[in-house]
GULO-902857 format. One record per residue: residue number from 1; residue in three letters; x, y, z of N, C-alpha, C in turn. Coordinates in Angstrom, 1 decimal. Example, Ala and Ser with C-alpha at 12.3 -4.5 7.8 and 13.67 -1.06 7.14 Angstrom:
# residues 2
NODE/pos/code/n_xx/n_yy/n_zz/ca_xx/ca_yy/ca_zz/c_xx/c_yy/c_zz
NODE/1/ALA/13.2/-5.7/7.8/12.3/-4.5/7.8/13.2/-3.3/7.8
NODE/2/SER/12.8/-2.2/7.1/13.7/-1.1/7.1/12.9/0.0/7.9
# end
This chain:
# residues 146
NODE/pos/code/n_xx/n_yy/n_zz/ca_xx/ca_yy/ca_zz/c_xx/c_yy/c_zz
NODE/1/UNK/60.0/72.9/-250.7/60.7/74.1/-250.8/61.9/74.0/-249.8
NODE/2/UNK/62.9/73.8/-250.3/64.4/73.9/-249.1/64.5/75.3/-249.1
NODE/3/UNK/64.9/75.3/-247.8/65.6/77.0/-246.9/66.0/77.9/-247.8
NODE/4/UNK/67.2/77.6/-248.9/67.3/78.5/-249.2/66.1/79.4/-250.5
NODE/5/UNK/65.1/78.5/-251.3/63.9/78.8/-251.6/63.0/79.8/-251.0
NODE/6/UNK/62.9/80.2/-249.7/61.7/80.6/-248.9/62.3/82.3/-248.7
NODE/7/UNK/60.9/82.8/-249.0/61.5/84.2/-248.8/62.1/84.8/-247.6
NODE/8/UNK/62.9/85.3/-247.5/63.4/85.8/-246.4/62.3/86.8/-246.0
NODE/9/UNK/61.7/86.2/-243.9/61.0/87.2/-243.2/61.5/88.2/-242.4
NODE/10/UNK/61.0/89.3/-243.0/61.6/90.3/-242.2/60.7/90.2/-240.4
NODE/11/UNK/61.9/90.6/-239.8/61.4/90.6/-238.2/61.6/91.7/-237.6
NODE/12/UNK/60.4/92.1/-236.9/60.5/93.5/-236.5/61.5/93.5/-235.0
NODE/13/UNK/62.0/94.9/-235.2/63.4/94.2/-233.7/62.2/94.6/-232.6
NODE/14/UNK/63.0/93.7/-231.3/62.1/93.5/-230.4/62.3/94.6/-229.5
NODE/15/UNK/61.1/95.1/-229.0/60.3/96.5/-228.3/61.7/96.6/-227.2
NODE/16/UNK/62.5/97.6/-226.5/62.7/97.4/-225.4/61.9/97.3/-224.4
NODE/17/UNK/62.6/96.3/-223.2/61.7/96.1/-222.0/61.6/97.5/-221.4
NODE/18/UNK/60.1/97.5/-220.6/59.8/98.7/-220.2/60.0/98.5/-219.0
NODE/19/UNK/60.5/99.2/-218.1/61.1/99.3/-216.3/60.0/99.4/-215.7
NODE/20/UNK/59.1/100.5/-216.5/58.2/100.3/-215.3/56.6/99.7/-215.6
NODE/21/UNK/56.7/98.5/-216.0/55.5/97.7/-216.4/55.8/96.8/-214.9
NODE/22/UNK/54.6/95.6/-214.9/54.3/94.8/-214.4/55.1/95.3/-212.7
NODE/23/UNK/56.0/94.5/-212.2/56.0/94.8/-210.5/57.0/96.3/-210.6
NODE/24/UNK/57.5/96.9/-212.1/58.3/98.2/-212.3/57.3/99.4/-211.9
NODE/25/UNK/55.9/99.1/-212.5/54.6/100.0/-212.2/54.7/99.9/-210.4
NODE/26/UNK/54.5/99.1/-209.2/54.8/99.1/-208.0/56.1/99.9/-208.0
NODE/27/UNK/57.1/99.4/-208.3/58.4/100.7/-208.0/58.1/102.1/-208.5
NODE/28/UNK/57.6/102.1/-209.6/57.3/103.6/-210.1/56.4/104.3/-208.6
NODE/29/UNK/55.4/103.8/-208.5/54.4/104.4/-207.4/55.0/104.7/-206.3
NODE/30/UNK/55.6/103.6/-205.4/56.5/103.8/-204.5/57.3/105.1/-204.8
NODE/31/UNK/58.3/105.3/-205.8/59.3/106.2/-205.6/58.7/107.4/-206.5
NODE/32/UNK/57.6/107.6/-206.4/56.9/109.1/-207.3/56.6/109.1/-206.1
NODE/33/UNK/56.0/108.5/-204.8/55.1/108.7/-203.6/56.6/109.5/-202.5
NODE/34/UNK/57.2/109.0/-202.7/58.3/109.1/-202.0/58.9/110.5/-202.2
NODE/35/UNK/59.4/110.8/-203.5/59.6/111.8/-204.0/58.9/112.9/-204.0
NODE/36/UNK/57.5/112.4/-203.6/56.3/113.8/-203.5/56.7/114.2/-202.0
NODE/37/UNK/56.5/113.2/-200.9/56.4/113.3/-199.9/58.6/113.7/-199.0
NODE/38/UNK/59.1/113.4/-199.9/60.5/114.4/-199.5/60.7/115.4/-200.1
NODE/39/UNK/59.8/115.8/-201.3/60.5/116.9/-201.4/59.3/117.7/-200.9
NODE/40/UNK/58.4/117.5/-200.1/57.1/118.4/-199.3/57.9/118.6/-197.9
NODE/41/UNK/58.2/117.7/-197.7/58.9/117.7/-196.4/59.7/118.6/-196.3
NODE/42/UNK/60.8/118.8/-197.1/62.2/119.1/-197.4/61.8/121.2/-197.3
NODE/43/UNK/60.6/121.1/-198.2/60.0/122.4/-198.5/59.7/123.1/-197.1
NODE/44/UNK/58.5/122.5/-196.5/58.4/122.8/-195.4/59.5/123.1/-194.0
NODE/45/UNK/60.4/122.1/-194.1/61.6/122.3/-193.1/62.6/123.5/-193.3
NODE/46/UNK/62.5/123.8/-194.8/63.5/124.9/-194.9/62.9/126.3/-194.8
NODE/47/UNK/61.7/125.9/-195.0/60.5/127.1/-195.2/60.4/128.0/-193.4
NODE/48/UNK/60.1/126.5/-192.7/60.2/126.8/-191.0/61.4/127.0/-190.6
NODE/49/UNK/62.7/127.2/-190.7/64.0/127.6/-190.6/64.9/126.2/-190.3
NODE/50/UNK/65.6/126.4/-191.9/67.0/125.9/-192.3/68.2/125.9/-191.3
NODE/51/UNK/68.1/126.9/-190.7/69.2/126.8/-189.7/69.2/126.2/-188.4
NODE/52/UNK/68.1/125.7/-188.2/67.8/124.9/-187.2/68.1/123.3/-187.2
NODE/53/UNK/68.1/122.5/-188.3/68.7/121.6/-188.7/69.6/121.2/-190.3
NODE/54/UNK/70.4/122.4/-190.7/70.7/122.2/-192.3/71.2/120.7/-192.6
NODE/55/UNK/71.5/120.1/-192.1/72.2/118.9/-192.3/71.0/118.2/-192.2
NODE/56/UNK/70.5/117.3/-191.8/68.7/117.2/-191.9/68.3/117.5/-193.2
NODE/57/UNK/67.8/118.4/-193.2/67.2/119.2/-194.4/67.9/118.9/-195.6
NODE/58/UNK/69.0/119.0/-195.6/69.7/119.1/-197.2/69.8/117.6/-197.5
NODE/59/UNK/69.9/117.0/-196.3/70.0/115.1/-196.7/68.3/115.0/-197.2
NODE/60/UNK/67.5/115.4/-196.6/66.2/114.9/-196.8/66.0/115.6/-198.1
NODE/61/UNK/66.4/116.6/-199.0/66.2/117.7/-200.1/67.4/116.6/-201.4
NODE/62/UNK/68.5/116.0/-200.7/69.0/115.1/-201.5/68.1/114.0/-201.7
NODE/63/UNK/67.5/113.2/-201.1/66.9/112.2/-200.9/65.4/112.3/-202.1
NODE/64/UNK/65.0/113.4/-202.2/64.0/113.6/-202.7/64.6/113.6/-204.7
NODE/65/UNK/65.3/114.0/-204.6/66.2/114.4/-206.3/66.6/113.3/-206.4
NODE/66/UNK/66.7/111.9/-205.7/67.5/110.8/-205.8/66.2/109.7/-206.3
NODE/67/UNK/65.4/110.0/-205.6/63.9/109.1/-205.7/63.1/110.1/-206.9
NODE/68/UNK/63.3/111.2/-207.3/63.1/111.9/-208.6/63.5/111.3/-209.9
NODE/69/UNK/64.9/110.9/-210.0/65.5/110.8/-210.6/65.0/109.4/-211.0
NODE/70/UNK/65.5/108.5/-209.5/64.9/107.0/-209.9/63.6/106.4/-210.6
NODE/71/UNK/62.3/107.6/-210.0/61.2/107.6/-210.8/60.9/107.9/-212.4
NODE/72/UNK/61.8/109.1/-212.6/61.7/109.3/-213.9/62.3/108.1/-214.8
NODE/73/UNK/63.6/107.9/-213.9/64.7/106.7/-215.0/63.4/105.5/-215.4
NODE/74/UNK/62.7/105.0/-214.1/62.1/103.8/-214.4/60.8/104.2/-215.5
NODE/75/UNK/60.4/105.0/-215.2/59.2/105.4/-216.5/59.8/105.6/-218.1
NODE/76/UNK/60.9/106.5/-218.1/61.9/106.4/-219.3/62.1/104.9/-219.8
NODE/77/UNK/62.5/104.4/-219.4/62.8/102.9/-219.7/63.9/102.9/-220.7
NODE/78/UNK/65.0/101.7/-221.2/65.5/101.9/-222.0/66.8/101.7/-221.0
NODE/79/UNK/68.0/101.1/-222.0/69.5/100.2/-221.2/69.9/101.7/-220.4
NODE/80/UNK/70.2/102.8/-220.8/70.6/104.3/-219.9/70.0/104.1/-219.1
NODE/81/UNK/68.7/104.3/-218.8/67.9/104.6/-218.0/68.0/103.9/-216.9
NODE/82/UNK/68.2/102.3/-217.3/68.2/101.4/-216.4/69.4/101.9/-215.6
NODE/83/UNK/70.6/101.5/-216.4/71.8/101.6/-215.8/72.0/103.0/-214.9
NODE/84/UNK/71.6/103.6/-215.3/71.8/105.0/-214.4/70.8/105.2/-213.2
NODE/85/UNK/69.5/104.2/-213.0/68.4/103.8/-211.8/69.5/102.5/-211.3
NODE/86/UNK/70.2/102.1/-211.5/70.8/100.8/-210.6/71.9/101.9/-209.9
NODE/87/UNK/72.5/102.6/-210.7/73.5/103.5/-210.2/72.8/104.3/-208.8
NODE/88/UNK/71.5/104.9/-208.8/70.9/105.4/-208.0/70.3/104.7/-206.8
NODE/89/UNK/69.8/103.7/-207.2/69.4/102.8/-206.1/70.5/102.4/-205.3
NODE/90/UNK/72.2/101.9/-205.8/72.8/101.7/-205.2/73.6/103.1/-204.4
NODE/91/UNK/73.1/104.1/-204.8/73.6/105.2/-203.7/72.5/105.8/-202.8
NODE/92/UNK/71.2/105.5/-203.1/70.6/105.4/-202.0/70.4/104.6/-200.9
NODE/93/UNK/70.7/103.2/-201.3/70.9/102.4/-199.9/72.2/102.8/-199.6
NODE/94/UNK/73.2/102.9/-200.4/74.2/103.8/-199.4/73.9/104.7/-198.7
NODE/95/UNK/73.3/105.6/-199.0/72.9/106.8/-198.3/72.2/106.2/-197.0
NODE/96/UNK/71.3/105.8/-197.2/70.2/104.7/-196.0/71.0/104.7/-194.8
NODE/97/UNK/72.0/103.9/-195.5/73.0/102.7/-194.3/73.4/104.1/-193.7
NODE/98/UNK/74.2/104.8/-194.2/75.3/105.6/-193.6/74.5/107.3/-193.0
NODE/99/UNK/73.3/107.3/-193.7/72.6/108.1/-192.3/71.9/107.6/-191.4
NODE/100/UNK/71.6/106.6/-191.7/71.2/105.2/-190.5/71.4/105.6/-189.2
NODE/101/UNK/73.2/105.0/-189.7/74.0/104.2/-188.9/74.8/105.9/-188.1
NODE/102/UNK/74.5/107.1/-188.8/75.1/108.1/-188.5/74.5/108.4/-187.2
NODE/103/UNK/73.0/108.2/-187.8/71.6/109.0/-186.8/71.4/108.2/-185.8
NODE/104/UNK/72.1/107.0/-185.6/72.1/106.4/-184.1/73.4/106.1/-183.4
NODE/105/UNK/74.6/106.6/-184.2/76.1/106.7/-183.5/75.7/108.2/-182.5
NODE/106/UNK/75.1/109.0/-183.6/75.3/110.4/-183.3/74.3/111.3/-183.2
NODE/107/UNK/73.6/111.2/-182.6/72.1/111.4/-182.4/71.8/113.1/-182.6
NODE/108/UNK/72.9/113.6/-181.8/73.2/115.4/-181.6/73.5/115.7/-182.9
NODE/109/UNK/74.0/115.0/-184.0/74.3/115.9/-185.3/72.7/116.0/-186.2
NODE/110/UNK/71.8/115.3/-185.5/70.7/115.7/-186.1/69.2/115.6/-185.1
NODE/111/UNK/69.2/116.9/-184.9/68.3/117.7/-184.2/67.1/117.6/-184.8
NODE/112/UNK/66.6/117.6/-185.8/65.6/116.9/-186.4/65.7/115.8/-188.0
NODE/113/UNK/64.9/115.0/-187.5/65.0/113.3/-189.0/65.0/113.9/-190.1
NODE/114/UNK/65.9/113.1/-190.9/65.5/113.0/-192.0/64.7/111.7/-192.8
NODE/115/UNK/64.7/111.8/-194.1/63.8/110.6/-194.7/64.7/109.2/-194.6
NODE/116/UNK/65.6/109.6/-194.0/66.6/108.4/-193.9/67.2/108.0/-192.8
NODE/117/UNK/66.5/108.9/-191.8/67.2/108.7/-190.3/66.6/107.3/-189.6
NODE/118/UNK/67.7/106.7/-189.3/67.5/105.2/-188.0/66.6/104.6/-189.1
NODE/119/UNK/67.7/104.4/-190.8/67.6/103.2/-191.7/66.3/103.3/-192.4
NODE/120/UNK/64.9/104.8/-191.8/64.0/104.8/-192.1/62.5/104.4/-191.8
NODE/121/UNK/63.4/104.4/-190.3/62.2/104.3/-189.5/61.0/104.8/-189.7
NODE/122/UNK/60.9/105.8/-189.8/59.9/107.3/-189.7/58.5/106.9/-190.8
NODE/123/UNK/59.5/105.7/-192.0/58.7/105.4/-192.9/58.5/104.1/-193.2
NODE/124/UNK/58.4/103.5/-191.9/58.0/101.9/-192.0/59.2/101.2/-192.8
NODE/125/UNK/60.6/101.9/-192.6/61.7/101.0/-193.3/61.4/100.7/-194.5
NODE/126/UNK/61.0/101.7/-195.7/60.3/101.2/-197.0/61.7/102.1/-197.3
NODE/127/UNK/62.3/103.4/-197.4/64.1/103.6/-197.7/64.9/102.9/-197.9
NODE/128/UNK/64.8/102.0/-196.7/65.9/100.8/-197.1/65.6/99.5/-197.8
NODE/129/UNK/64.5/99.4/-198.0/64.1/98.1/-198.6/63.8/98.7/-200.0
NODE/130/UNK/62.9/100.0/-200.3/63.2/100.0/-201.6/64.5/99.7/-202.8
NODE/131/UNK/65.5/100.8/-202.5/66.3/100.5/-203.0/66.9/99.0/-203.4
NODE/132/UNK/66.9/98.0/-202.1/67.1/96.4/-202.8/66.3/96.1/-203.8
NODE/133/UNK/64.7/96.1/-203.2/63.9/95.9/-204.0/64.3/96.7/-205.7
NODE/134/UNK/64.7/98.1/-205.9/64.8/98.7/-207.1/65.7/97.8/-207.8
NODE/135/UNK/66.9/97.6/-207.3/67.9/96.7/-208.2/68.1/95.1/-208.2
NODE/136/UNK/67.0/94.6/-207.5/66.6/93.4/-207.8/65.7/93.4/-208.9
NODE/137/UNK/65.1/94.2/-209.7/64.0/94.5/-210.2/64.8/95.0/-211.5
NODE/138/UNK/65.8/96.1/-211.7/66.1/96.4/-212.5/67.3/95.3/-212.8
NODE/139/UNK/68.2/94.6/-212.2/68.9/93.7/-212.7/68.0/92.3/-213.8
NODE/140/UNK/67.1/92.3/-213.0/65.8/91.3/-213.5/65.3/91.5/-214.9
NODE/141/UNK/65.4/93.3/-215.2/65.0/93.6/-216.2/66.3/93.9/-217.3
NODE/142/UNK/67.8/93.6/-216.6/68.8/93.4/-217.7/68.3/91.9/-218.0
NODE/143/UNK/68.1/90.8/-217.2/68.2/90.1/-218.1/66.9/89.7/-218.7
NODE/144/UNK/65.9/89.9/-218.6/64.8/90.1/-219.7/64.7/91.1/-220.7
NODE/145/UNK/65.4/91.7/-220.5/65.7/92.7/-221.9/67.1/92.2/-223.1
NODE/146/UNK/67.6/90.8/-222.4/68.2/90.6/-223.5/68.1/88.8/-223.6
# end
């Protein structure tokens, strides 16, 4: 039987890669853990008075909608999802760096930490290393998804 004889097989298209399978399942847990525990934090600070540190508080209440977001993108899965968790990841290590680097130039503009103060200390430096970690992980998963 030559090629052109043989029935044409139909092929089912391939699944998209899921974000948060195999070490994406590790990122998911991480930033659902993260996400519970800033925006508990965030709650409680505003709850005991906002005006004692608003800048604090609102960065730590941003931080929490950022690792929200990133958690849900990774479970969603799918090229958007992805692309718009690389987009996140890379504004949260921005964020990282530049309240970091703020919270030890300038120590008096925050009267109490946030989830990102001094790079993340407060939390075993897992703020700043997630994010690389996320978009090493999500780049990994552009090119296994194609």
């Amino acid at each position: 039987m030559s090629d052109t004889d043989r029935p044409e097989v139909a092929t089912a298209p391939k699944p998209p890669f899921e974000l948060g399978t195999g070490p994406g399942r590790v990122l998911v847990w991480f930033y659902g853990v993260f996400t519970v525990a800033a925006a508990s934090r965030t709650i409680v600070e505003i709850a005991r008075g906002f005006d004692r540190a608003p800048l604090a508080y609102t960065l730590s209440a941003v931080a929490a909608v950022v690792y929200g977001f990133i958690t849900y993108s990774l479970v969603r899965g799918g090229e958007k999802a992805r692309k718009a968790a690389l987009v996140c990841c890379a504004a949260e290590l921005l964020g990282v760096l530049v309240v970091g680097a703020w919270t030890l130039a300038e120590p008096a503009a925050f009267p109490d930490s946030t989830v990102w103060s001094d790079f993340g200390m407060g939390y075993l430096f897992i703020p700043v290393i997630l994010p690389v970690t996320g978009m090493i992980w999500l780049r990994h998963a552009r090119t296994a998804a194609a």
